[in-house]
Each structure stands twice: as C-alpha cells, then as structure tokens.
PyMOL Python script that loads the backbone (N, CA, C, O; Angstrom):
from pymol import cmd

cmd.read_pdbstr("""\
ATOM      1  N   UNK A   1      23.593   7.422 -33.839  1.00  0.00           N
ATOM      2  CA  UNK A   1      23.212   8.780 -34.120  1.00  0.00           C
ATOM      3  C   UNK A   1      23.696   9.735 -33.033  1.00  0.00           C
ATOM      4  O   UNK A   1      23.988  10.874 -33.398  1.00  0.00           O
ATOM      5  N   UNK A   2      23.819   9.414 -31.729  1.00  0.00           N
ATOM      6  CA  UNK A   2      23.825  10.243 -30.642  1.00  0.00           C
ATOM      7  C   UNK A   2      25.770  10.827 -30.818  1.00  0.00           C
ATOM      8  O   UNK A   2      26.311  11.877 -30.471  1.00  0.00           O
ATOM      9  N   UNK A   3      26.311   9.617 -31.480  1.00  0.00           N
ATOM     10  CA  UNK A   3      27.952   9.499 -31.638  1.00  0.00           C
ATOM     11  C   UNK A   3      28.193  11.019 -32.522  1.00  0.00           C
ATOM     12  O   UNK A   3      29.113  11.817 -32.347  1.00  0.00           O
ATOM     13  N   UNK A   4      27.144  11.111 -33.433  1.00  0.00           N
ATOM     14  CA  UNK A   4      27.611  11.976 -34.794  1.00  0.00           C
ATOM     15  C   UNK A   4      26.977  13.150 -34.206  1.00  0.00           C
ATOM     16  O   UNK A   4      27.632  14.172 -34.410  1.00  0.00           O
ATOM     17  N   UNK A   5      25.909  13.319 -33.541  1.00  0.00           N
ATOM     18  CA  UNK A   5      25.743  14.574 -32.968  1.00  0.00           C
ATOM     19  C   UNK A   5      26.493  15.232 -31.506  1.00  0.00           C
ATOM     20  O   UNK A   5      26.457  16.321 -30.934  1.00  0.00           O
ATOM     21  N   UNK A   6      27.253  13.767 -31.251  1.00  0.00           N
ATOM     22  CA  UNK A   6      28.334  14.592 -30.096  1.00  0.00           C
ATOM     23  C   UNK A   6      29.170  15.268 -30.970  1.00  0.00           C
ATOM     24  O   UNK A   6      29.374  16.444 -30.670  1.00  0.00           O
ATOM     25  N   UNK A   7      29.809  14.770 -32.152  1.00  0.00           N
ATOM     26  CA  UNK A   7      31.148  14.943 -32.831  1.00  0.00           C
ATOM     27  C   UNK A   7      30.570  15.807 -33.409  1.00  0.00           C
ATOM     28  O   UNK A   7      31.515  16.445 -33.875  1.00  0.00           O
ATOM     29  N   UNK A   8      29.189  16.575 -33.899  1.00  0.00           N
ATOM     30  CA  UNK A   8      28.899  17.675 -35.131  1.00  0.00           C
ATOM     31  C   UNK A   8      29.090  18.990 -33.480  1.00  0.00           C
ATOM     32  O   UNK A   8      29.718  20.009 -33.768  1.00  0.00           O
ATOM     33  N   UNK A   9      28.701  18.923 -32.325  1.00  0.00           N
ATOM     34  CA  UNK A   9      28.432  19.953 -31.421  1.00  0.00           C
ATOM     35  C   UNK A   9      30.145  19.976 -30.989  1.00  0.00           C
ATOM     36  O   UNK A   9      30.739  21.042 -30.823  1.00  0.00           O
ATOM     37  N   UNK A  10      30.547  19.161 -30.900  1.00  0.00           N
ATOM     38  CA  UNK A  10      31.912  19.378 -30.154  1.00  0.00           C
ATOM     39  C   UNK A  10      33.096  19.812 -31.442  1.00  0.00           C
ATOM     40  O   UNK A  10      34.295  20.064 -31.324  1.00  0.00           O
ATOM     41  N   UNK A  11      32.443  19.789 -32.364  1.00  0.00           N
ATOM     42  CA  UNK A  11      33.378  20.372 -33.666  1.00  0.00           C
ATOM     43  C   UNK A  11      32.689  21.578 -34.704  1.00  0.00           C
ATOM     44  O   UNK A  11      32.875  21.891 -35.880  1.00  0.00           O
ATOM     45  N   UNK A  12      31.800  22.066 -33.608  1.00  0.00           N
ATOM     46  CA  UNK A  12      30.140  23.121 -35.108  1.00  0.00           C
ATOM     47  C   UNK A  12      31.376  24.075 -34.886  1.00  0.00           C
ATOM     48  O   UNK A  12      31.316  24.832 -35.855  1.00  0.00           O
ATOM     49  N   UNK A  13      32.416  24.425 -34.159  1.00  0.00           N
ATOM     50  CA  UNK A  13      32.941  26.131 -34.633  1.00  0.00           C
ATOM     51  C   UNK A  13      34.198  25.538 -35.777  1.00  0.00           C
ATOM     52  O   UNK A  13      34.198  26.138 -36.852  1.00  0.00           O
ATOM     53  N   UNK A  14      34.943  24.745 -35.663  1.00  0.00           N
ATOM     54  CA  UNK A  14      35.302  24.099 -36.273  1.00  0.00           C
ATOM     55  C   UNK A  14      35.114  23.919 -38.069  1.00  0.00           C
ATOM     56  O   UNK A  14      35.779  24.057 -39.095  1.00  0.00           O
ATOM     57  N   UNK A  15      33.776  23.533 -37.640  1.00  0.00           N
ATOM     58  CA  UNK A  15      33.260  22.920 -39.191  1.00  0.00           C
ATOM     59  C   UNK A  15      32.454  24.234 -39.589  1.00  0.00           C
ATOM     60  O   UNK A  15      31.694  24.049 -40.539  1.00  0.00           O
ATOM     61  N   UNK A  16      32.459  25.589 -39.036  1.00  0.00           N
ATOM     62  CA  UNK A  16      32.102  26.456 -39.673  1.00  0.00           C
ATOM     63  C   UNK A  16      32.889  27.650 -40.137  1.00  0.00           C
ATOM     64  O   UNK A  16      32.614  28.679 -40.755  1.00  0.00           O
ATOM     65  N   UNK A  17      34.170  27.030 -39.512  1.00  0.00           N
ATOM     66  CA  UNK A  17      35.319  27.911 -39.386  1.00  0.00           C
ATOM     67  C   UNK A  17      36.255  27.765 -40.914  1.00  0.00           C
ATOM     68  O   UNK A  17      36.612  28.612 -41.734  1.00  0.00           O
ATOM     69  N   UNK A  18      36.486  25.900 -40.812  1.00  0.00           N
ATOM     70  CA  UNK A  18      36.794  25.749 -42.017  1.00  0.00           C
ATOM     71  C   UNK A  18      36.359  24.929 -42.983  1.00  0.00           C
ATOM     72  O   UNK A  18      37.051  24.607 -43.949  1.00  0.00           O
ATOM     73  N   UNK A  19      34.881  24.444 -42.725  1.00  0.00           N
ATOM     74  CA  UNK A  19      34.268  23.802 -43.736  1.00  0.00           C
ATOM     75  C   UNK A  19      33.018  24.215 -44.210  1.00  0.00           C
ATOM     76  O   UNK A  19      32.202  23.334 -44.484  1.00  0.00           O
ATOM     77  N   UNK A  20      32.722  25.368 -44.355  1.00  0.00           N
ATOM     78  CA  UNK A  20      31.481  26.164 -43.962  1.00  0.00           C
ATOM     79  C   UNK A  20      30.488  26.201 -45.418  1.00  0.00           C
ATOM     80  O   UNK A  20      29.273  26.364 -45.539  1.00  0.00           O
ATOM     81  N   UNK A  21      31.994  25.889 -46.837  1.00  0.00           N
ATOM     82  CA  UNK A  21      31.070  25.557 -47.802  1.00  0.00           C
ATOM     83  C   UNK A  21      30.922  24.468 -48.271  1.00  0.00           C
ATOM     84  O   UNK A  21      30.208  24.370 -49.269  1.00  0.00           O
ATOM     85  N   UNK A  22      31.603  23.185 -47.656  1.00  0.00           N
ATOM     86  CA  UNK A  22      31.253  21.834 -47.839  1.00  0.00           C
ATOM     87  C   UNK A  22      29.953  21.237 -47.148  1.00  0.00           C
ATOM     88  O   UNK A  22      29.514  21.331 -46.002  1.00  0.00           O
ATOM     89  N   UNK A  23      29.400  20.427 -48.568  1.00  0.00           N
ATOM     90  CA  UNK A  23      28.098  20.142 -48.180  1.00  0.00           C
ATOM     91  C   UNK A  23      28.018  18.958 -47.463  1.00  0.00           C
ATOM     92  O   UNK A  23      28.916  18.123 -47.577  1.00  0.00           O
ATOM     93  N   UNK A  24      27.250  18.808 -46.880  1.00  0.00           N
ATOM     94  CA  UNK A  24      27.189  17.849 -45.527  1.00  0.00           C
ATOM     95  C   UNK A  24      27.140  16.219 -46.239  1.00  0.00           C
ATOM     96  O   UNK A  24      26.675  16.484 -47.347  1.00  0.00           O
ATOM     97  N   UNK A  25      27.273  15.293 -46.226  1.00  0.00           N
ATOM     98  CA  UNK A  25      27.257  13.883 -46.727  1.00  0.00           C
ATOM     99  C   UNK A  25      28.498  13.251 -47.344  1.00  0.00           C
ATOM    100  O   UNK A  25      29.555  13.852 -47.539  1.00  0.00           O
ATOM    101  N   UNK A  26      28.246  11.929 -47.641  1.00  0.00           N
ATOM    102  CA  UNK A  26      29.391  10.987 -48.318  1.00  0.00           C
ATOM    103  C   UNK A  26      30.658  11.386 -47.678  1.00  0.00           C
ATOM    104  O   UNK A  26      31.723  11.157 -48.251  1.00  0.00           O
ATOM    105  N   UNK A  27      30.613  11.970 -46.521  1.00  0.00           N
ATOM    106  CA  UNK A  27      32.037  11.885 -45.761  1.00  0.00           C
ATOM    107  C   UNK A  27      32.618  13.246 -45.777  1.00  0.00           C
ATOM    108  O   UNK A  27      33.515  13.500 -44.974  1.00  0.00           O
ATOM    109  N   UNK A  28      32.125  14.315 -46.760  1.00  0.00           N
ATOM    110  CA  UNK A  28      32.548  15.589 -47.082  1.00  0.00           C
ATOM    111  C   UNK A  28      33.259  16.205 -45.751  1.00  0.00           C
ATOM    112  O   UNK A  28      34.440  16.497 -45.559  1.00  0.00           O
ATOM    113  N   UNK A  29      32.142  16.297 -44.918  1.00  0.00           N
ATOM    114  CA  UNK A  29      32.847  17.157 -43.564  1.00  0.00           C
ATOM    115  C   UNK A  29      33.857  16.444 -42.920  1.00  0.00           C
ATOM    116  O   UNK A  29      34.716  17.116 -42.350  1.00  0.00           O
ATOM    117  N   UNK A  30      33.962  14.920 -42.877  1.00  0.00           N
ATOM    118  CA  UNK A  30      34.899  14.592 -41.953  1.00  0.00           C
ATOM    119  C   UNK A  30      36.442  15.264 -42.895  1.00  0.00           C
ATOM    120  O   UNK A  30      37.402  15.943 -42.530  1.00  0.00           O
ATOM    121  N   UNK A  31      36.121  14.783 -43.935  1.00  0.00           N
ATOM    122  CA  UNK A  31      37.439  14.708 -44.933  1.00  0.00           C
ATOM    123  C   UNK A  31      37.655  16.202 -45.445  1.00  0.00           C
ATOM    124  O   UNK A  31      38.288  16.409 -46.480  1.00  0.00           O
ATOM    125  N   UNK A  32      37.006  17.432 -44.541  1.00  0.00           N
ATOM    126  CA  UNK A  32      37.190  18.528 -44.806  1.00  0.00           C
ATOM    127  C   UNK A  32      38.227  18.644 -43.725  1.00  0.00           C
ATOM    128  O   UNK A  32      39.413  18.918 -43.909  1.00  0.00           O
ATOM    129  N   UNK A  33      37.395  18.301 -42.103  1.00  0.00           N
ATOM    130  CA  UNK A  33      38.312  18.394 -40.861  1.00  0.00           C
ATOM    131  C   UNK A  33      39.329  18.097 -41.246  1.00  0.00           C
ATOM    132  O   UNK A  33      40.168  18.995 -41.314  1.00  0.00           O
ATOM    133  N   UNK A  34      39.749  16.576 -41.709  1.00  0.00           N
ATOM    134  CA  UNK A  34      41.254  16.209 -42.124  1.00  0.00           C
ATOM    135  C   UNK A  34      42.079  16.904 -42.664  1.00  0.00           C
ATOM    136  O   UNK A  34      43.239  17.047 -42.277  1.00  0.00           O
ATOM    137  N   UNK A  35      41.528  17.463 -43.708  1.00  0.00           N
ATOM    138  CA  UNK A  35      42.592  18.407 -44.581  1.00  0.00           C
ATOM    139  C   UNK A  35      42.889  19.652 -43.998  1.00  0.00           C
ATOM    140  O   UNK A  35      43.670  20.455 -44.509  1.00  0.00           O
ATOM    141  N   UNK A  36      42.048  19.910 -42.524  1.00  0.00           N
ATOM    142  CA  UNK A  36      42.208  21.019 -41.961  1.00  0.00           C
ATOM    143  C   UNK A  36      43.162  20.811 -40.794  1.00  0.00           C
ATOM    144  O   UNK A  36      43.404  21.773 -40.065  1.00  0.00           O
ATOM    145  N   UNK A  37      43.730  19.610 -40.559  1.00  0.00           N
ATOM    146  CA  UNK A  37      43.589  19.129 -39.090  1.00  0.00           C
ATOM    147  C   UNK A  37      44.484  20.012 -38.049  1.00  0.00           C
ATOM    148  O   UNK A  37      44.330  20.154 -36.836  1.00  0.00           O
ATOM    149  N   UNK A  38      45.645  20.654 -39.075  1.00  0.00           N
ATOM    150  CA  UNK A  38      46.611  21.799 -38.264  1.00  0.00           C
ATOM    151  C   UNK A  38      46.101  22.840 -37.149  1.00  0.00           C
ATOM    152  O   UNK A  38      46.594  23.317 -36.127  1.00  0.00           O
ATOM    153  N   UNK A  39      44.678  22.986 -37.942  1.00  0.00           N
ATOM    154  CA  UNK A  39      43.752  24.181 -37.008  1.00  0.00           C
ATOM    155  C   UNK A  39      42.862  24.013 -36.689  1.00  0.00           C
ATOM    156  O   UNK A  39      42.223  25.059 -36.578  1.00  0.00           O
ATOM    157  N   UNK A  40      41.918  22.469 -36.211  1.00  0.00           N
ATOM    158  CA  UNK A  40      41.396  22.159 -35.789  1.00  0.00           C
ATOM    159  C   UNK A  40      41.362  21.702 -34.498  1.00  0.00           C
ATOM    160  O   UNK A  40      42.052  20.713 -34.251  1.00  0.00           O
ATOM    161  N   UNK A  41      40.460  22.394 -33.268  1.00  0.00           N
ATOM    162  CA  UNK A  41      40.660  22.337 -31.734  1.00  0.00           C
ATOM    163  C   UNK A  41      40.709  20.691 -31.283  1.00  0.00           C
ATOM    164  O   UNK A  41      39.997  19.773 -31.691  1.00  0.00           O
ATOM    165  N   UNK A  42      41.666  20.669 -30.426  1.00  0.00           N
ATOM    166  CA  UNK A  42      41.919  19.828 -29.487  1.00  0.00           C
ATOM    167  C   UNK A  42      40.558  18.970 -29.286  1.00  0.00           C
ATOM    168  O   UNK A  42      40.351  17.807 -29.631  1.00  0.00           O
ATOM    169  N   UNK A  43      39.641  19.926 -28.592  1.00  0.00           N
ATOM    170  CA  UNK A  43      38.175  19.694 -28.537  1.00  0.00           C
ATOM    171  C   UNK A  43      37.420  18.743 -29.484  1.00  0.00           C
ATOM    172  O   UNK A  43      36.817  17.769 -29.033  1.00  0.00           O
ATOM    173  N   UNK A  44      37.463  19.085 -31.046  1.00  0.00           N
ATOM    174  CA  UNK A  44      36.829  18.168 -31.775  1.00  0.00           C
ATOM    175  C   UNK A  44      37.707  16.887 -32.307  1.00  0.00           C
ATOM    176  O   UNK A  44      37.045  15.869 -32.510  1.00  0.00           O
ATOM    177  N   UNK A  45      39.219  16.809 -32.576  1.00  0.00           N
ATOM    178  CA  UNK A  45      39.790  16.081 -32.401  1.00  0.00           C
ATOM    179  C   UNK A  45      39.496  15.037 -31.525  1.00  0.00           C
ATOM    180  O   UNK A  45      39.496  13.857 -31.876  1.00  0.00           O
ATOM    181  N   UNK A  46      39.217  15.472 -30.268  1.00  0.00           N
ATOM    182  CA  UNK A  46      39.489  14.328 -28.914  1.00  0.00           C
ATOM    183  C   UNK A  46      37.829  13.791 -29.216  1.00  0.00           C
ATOM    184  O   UNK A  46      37.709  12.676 -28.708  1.00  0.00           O
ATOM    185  N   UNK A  47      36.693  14.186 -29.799  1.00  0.00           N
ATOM    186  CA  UNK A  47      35.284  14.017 -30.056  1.00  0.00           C
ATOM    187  C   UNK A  47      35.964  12.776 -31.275  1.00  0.00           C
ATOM    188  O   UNK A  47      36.143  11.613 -30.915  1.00  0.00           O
ATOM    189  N   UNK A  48      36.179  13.084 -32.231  1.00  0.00           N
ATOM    190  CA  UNK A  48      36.318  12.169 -33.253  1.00  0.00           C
ATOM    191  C   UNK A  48      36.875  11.005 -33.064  1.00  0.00           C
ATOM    192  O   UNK A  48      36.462   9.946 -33.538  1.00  0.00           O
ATOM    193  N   UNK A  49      38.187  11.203 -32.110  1.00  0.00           N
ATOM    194  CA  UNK A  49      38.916   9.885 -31.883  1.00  0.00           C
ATOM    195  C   UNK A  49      37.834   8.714 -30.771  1.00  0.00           C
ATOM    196  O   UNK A  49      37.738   7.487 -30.821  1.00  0.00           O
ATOM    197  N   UNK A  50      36.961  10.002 -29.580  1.00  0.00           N
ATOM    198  CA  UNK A  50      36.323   9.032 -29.276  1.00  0.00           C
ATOM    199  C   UNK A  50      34.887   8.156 -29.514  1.00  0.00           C
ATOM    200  O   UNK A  50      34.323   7.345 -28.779  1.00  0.00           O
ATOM    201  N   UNK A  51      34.615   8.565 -30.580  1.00  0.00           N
ATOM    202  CA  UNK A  51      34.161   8.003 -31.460  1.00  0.00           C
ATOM    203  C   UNK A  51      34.112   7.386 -32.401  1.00  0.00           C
ATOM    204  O   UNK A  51      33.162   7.177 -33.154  1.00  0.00           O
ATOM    205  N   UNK A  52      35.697   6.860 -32.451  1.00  0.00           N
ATOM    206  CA  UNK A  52      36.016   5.988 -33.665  1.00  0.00           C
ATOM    207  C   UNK A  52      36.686   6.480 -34.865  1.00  0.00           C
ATOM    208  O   UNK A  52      37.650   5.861 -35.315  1.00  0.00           O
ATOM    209  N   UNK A  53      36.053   8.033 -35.672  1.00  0.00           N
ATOM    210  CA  UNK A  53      36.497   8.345 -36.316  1.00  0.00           C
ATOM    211  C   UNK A  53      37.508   8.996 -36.949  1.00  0.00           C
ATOM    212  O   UNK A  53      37.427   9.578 -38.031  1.00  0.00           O
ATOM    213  N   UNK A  54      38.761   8.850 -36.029  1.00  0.00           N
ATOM    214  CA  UNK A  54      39.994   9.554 -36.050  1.00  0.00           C
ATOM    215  C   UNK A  54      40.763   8.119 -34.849  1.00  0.00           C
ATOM    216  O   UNK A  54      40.308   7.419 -33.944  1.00  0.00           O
ATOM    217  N   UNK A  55      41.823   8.243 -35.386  1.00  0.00           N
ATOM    218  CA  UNK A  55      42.795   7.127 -34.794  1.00  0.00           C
ATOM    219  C   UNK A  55      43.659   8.268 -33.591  1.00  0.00           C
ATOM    220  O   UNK A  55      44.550   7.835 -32.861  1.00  0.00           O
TER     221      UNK A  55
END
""", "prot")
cmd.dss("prot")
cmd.show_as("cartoon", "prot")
cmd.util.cbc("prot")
cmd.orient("prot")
C-alpha cells in the first residue's frame, strides 16, 4: 500500500493533468499514464519504475 501511495503523490499533478476523468480502479489510471507517457514528468515515471510498475 505504502508503494501505490508513493506513486499516486509523486504522479497527483500528472494524473490530474491528464487523467482527471478516468475513474480510479482495474488499472484505469496506470493505463491512462501510459497512453500519456510523452507528457508525463520525469518525477512520476522514475516513481513507477521504482516500484515495479513501469520497466
């Protein structure tokens, strides 16, 4: 739990910037970031990978 609330704080401007009407679950937000990933900060990128969820 502590993993997904580093990666929701180190990516909230992010995920409100460009996922702001995807609803939260079944993977929605990660697979929003993805489709965003051109304009998504360095910052939440480097959160996801170290957490597993981005290669």
């Amino acid at each position: 739990m502590a993993a997904l609330a580093y990666v929701v704080n180190e990516c909230a401007d992010d995920l409100d910037k460009h996922c702001r009407s995807v609803e939260a679950g079944e993977g929605r937000l990660l697979e929003c970031i993805e489709k965003n990933d051109k304009n998504v900060s360095p910052r939440c990128k480097d959160a996801l990978k170290e957490v597993g969820l981005k290669e």
